[in-house]
N, C-alpha and C positions, 0 to 999 in steps of 0.2 A: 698299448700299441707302440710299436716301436719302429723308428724310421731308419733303413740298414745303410748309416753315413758316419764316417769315422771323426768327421768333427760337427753334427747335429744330431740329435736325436731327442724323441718326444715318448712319454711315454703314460698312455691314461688308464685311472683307475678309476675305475666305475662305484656308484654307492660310495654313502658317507656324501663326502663331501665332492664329488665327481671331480675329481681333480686331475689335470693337464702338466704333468712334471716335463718341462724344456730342460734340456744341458748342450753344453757346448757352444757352438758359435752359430749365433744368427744373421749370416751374413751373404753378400750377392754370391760369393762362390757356391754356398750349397743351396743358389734359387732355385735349381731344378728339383731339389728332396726337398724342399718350402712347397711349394708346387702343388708333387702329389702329396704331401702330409696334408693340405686342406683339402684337395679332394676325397683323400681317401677317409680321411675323419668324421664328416659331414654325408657320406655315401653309406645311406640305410641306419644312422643313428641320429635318436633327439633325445638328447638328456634331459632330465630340466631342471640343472642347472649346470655351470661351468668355470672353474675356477684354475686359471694357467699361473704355476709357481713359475716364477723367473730366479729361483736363489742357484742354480745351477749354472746359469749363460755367463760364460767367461766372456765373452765379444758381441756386441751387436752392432747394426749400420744400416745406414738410410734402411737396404734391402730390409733387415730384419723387422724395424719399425712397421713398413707397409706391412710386411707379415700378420705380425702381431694385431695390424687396423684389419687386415682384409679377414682371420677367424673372427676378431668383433664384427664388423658388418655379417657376414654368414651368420651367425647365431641369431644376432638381431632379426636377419631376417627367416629365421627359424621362430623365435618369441623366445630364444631361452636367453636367461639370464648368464653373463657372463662377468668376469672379475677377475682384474689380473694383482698376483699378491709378489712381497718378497722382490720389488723392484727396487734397484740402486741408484743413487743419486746422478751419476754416469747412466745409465739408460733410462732412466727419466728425464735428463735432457734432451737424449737423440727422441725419444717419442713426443715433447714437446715443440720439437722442429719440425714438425708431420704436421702438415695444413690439413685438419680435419673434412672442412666444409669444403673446400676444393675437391677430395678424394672422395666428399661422401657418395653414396648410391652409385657407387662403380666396381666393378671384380676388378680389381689392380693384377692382380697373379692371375685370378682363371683365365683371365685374359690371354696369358701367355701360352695357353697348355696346345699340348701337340692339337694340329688342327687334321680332320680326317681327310682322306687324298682327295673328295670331292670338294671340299674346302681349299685343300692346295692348289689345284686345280682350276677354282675361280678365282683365289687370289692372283695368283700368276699369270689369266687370261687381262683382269684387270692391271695389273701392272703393266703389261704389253700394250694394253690399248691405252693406256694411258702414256708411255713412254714413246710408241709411237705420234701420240696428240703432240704430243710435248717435240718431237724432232719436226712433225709437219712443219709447226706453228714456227720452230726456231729457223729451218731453211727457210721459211715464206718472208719472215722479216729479213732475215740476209739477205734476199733476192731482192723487195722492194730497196733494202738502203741501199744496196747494193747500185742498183737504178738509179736510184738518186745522186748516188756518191759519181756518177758517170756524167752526169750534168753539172756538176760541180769539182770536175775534179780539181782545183785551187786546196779542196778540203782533205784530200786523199792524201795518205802520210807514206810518199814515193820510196822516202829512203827506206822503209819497212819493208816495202813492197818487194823492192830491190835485194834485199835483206833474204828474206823469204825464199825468192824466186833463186837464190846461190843455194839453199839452202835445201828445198825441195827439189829442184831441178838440174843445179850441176854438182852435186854430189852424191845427187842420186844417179846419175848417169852409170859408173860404174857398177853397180850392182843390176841396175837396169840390163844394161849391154850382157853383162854374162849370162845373167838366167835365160834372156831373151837367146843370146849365142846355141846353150844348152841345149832350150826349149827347141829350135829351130834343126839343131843338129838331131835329137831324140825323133822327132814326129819325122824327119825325111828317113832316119834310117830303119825305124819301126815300118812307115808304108813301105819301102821298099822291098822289104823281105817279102811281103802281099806282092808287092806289083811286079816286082821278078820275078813270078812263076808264069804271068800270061806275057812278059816281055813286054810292059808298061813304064818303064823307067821314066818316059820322057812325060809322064804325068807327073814325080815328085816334086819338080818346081811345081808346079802350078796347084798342087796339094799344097804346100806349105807354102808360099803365098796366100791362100786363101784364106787356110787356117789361121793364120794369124791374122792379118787386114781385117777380115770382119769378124773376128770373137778374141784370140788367144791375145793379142797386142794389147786392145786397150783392156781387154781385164785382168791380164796380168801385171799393168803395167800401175792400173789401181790399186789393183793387191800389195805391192811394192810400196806404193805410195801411202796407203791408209795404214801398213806396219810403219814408217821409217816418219814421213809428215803429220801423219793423221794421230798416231799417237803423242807426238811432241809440241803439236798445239794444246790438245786436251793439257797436258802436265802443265804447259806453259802457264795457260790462261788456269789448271787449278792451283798451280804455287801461290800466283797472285790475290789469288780468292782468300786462300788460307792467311799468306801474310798481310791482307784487307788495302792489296794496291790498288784493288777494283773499287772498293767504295769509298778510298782517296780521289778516284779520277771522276766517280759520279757527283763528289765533295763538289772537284773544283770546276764542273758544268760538264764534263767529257763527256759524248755517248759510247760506253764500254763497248757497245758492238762496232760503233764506227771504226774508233779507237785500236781496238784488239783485233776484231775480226776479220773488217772489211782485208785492210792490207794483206791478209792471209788466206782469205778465201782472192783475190786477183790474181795473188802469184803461184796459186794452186790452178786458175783459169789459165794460165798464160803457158806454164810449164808441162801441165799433165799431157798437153796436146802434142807439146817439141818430142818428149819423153816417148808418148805411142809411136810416133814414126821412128825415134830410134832404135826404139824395140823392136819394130816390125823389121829393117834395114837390117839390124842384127841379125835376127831370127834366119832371114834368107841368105846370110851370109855364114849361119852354120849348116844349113842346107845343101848350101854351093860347097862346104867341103864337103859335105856326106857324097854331094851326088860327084863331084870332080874324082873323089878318091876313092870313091867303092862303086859308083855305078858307072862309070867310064863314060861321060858326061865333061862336053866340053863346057868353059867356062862361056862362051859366045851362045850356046846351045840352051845354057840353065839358065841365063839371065834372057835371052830371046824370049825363053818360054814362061818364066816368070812376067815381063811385060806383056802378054798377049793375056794372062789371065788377070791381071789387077783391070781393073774397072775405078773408074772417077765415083758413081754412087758408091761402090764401097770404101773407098777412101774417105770420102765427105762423112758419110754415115760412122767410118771411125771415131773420126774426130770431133763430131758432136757427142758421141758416146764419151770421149776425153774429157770433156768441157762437162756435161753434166755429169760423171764422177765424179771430178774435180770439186765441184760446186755441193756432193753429196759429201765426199771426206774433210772437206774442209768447213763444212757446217756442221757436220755432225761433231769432227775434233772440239769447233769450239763450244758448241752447246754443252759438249759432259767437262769441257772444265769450268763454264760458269754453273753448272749443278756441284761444285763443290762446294761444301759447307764449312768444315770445321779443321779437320785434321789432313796428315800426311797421307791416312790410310786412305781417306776419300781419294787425293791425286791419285793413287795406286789403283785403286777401281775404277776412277775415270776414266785412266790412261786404259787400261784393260779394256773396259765398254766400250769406246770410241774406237778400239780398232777389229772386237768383234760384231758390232755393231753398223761400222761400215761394210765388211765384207758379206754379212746378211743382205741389206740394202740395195749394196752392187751387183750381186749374183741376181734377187727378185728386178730390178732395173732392168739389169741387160735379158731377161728372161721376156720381159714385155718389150724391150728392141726388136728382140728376134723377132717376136709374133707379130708386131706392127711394120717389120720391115718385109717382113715375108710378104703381109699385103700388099704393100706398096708396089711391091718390084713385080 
């Protein structure tokens, strides 16, 4: 049998002496032809016996070791006798680095082997329910320290806060104010085209007011914020992870979340809310030019008719939808940089996670606003 890889390959003779000829390189790059070479060898064959020449393997490493452990365990547990011959002083060291009795009675490799999509499937449902465990659990602590940090503000580290709040807030302004302008200018002159056939114009303010005040402002205005804040906590708090500042600061009595998050999650409170009203302000002041300069709409006329449809409940109702974004992006940012472990790639995928992660979150949120607000009113 022969394994079609241009630096492994395995090749068994059956009879005689049932002998397993290896060449080339045993190594983690060709783990996926290690892989299926044990399944496919062991699928429908029991010799009895089995003897793997090693006089051909130019390379071997940790990978190819387990290799070589994982067909002994299969045969063994087949009963056939197995023997490996024609080893070199160099790969009798790397197999003597292999903790036997740690790895015994385990498939190292089969382990690894493609899993079928109903497999995939539960795994993925479990990582989900588990990923969401892990976010509940991390905002519920932010909320309670949170809490606490309020009764004690003496403890709250202000100039971070401050820090933060320039940071998320007036420098986000700008990108804020355009889209919102855009956003604002698109939806009045989109309905208009509708509402000028029954001679409706003098509904466009009050369209795009609405639209924005109770939905477009603050989810758009999260969406902004979980790209530009919400991913540069996460990076923030996993650089630290990686270069072990965090468990310098748990060293010297800190609580990391006090410490790192709390500051970051207030000035995500404070600013997300300034932020939605200036997005909204925006928004109806691209509006006012659609309706001033293509619907012949006076300026006294669109803002008249803009105030006669905003309402105080949906203003309020804004701005707690603000404040609990807020309190979602900026928990979630820093929950996926304390799940960094090791390296630079993790930041890379936390930063990523934290910012698809919150726009998942925010869309299902503001989905049970609507339906709990609908009741209310």
């Amino acid at each position: 049998m022969v394994s079609d890889s241009l630096s492994f390959s395995a090749e068994w003779v059956p009879g005689g002496g049932n002998t397993l000829y290896l060449s080339g390189r045993l190594s983690v790059e060709n783990l996926d032809d290690m892989l299926l070479f044990v399944e496919d060898f062991f699928r429908g064959r029991k010799p009895s016996e089995i003897t793997i020449d090693l006089k051909d393997i130019t390379y071997m490493d940790s990978a190819g070791a387990i290799f070589l452990l994982e067909l002994e365990q299969r045969a063994q547990r087949d009963s056939v006798p197995i023997s490996i011959v024609n080893v070199s002083n160099k790969i009798r060291g790397i197999l003597n680095l292999v903790d036997r009795e740690s790895l015994k009675d385990t498939n190292i490799l089969t382990e690894k082997r493609d899993s079928s999509l109903v497999e995939q499937i539960g795994i993925a449902s479990i990582n989900f329910l588990n990923d969401v465990r892990n976010v509940v659990s991390f905002t519920g602590t932010i909320i309670i320290k949170a809490i606490s940090s309020i009764f004690h503000l003496n403890r709250v580290r202000w100039g971070d806060v401050l820090t933060y709040m320039l940071k998320t807030g007036v420098k986000g302004l700008p990108i804020v104010g355009l889209i919102s302008f855009l956003l604002g200018l698109i939806i009045a002159f989109m309905s208009s085209l509708q509402l000028k056939q029954f001679g409706a114009n003098m509904f466009v303010p009050s369209l795009v007011s609405i639209a924005m005040i109770k939905e477009l402002g603050p989810i758009m205005t999260a969406i902004i914020v979980a790209g530009r804040s919400g991913s540069a906590f996460a990076a923030e708090i996993g650089t630290m992870k990686v270069n072990e500042e965090v468990d310098a600061l748990i060293v010297m009595g800190f609580d990391p979340i006090k410490f790192l998050a709390i500051p970051k999650v207030f000035a995500a409170i404070v600013m997300v809310p300034f932020l939605t009203i200036f997005a909204d302000f925006f928004a109806i002041i691209g509006g006012l030019v659609v309706g001033v300069l293509g619907l012949d709409l006076t300026i006294h006329t669109y803002v008249q008719q803009t105030m006669k449809a905003m309402k105080i409940f949906d203003i309020v109702t804004s701005l707690i939808k603000a404040i609990v974004f807020a309190v979602l992006i900026a928990g979630i940012g820093c929950q996926r940089g304390f799940e960094v472990r090791n390296n630079a790639e993790e930041v890379g995928s936390a930063t990523t996670s934290a910012v698809v992660s919150s726009l998942f979150i925010i869309i299902v949120v503001d989905s049970i606003f609507a339906i709990v607000l609908s009741y209310l009113k």
